[in-house]
C-alpha positions in Angstrom: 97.8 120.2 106.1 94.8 122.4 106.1 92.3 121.2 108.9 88.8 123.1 109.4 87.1 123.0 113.1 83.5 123.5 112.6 81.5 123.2 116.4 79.9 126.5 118.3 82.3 126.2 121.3 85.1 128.5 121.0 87.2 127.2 123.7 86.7 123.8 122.3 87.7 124.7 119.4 90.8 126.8 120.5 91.5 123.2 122.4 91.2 121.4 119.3 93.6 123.6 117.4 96.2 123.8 120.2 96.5 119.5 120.2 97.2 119.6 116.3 99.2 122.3 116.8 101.2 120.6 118.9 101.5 117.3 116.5 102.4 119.4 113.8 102.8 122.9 114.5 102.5 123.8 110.7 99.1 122.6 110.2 96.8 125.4 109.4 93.7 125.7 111.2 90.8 127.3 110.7 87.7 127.3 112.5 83.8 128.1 112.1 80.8 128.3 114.3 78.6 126.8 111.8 78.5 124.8 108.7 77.0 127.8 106.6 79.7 130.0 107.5 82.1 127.2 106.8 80.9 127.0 103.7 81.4 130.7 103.0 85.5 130.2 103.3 87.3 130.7 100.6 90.0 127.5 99.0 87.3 124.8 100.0 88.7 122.4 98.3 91.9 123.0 100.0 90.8 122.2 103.1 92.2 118.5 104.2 90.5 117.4 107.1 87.3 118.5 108.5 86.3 118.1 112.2 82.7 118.4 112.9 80.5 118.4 115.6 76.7 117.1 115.1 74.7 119.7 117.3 75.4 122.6 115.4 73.1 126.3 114.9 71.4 125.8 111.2 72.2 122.3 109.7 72.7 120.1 112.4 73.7 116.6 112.6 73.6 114.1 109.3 71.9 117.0 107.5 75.0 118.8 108.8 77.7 116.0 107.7 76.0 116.1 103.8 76.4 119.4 103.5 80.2 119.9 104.5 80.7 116.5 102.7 79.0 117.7 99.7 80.5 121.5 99.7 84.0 120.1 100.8 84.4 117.2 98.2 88.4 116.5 99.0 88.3 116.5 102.2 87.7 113.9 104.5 85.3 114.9 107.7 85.6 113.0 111.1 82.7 113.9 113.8 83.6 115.2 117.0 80.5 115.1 119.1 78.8 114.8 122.7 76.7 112.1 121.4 78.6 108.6 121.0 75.6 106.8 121.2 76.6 103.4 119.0 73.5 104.1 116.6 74.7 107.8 116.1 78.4 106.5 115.3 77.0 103.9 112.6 74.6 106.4 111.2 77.7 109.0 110.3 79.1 106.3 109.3 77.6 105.2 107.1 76.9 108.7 105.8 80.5 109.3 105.0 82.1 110.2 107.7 85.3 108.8 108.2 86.3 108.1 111.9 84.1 109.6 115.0 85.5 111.0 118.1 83.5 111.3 121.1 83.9 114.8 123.0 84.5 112.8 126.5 87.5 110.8 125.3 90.2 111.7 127.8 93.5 113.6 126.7 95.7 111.0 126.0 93.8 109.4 123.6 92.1 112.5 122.3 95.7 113.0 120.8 96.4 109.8 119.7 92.9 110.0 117.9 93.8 113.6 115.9 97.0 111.7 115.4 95.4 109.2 113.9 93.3 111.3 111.8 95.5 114.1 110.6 97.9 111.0 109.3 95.2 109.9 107.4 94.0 107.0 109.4 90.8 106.3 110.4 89.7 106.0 114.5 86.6 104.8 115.8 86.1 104.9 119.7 86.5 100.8 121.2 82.9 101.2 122.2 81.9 101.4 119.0 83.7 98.4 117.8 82.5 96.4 121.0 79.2 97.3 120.9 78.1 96.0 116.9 74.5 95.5 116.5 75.3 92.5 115.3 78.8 90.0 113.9 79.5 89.4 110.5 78.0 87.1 108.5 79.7 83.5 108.7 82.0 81.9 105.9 81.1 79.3 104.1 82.7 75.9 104.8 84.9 76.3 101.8 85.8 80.1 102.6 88.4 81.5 105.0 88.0 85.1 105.8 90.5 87.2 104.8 93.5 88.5 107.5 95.4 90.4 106.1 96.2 93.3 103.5 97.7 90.8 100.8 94.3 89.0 100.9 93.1 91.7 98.6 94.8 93.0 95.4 96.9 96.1 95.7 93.9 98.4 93.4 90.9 96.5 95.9 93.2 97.8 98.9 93.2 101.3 97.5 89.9 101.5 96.8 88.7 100.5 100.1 91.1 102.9 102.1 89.9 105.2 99.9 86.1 104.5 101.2 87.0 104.0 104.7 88.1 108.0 103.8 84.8 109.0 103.2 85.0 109.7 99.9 82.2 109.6 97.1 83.0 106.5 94.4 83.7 110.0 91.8 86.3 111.1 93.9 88.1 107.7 94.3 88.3 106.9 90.7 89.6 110.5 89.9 92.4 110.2 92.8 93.2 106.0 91.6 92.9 106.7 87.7 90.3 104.3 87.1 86.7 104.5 86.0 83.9 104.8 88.1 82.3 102.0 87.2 85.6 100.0 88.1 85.5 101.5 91.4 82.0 100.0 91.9 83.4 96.8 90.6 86.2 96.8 92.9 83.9 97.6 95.8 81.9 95.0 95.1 84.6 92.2 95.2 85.3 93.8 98.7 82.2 93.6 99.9 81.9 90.0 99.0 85.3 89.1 100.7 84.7 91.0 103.9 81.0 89.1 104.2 79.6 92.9 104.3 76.8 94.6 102.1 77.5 98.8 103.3 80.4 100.9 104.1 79.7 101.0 107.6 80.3 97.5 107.9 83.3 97.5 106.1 84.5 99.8 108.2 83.7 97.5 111.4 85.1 94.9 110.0 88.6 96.4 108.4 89.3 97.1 112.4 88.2 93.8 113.2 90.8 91.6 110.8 93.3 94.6 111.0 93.1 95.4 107.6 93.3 99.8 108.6 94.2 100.2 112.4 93.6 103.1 114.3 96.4 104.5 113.8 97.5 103.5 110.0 98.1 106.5 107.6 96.0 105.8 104.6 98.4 107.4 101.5 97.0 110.6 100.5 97.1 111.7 96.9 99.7 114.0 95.6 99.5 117.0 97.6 97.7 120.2 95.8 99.5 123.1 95.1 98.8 125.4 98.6 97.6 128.8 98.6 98.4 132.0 100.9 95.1 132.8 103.1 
């Protein structure tokens, strides 16, 4: 795995790279002051996982998160940042980012976090989750909200791990085999049975019926042929 550390810190980013280190000492890390420069490294697209913080020199924040989603395309970016404010979480989000880790999470569950994430699963802080701006929309008399994975076909599963990953509706059909347009389809049908209308509420409510825990790998495409640096 190919992970990219983009915050202005150096020590927290030599922290950073020493905890995925230790989960998997092959990892390759790589790290950037700022998203320009990031976006000067060679092999983008064989970066895997990208972990961003908001306050950044240049681009900064969701201006930030567009561009390393945009210039990155296969990988997925979780934020790291100072700023857990719920609001800030549901805007990246919602944005495509696909978990958020808050800078003052203590050790332990700082690693089970990038454990989390580098398995392809998706974390959001419990504040987040307790603190919605508001619950889901009731069923219907005649409807009974779905519990579990087998509520959803095997291809609506995919496609909504697949989102929960932050990636673009393109990039999901291309890594399923299916046409975009199916993808949209699919999502819809999602969105209908989770009672949700965005992405940031169907992550919200994945965590809430357990669909994709925080710490359930997502299955990753077939791996790309790697490169020397």
């Amino acid at each position: 795995m190919r992970v990219l550390i983009i915050d202005d810190h150096p020590l927290f980013r030599e922290g950073l790279k020493s905890l995925l280190l230790t989960l998997d000492p092959t990892t390759q890390v790589l790290q950037s002051a700022r998203v320009l420069d990031a976006c000067a490294l060679p092999d983008a697209q064989d970066i895997d996982l990208i972990l961003l913080d908001l306050n950044l020199p240049g681009p900064s924040r969701l201006e930030a998160l567009a561009t390393v989603r945009q210039h990155f395309e296969d990988a997925s970016v979780v934020i790291v940042s100072a700023d857990d404010d719920p609001a800030t979480i549901e805007a990246c989000i919602q944005a495509g980012a696909a978990g958020f880790i808050p800078k003052d999470t203590d050790p332990a569950a700082t690693v089970q976090a990038l454990r989390c994430v580098t398995g392809q699963g998706i974390y959001l802080p419990p504040q987040a989750l307790a603190t919605r701006h508001a619950p889901p929309p009731a069923a219907l008399p005649h409807q009974r909200p779905p519990a579990a994975a087998d509520a959803f076909s095997e291809r609506q599963m995919a496609v909504l791990r697949s989102l929960l990953q932050g990636k673009s509706n393109k990039l999901i059909a291309r890594d399923i085999g299916i046409a975009e347009g199916t993808v949209k389809a699919h999502l819809w049908a999602v969105y209908q049975r989770l009672g949700v209308s965005n992405r940031a509420q169907a992550m919200y409510r994945a965590h809430e019926l357990g669909l994709v825990g925080q710490g359930e790998a997502v299955p990753r495409p077939a791996p790309r042929k790697k490169r020397e640096w």
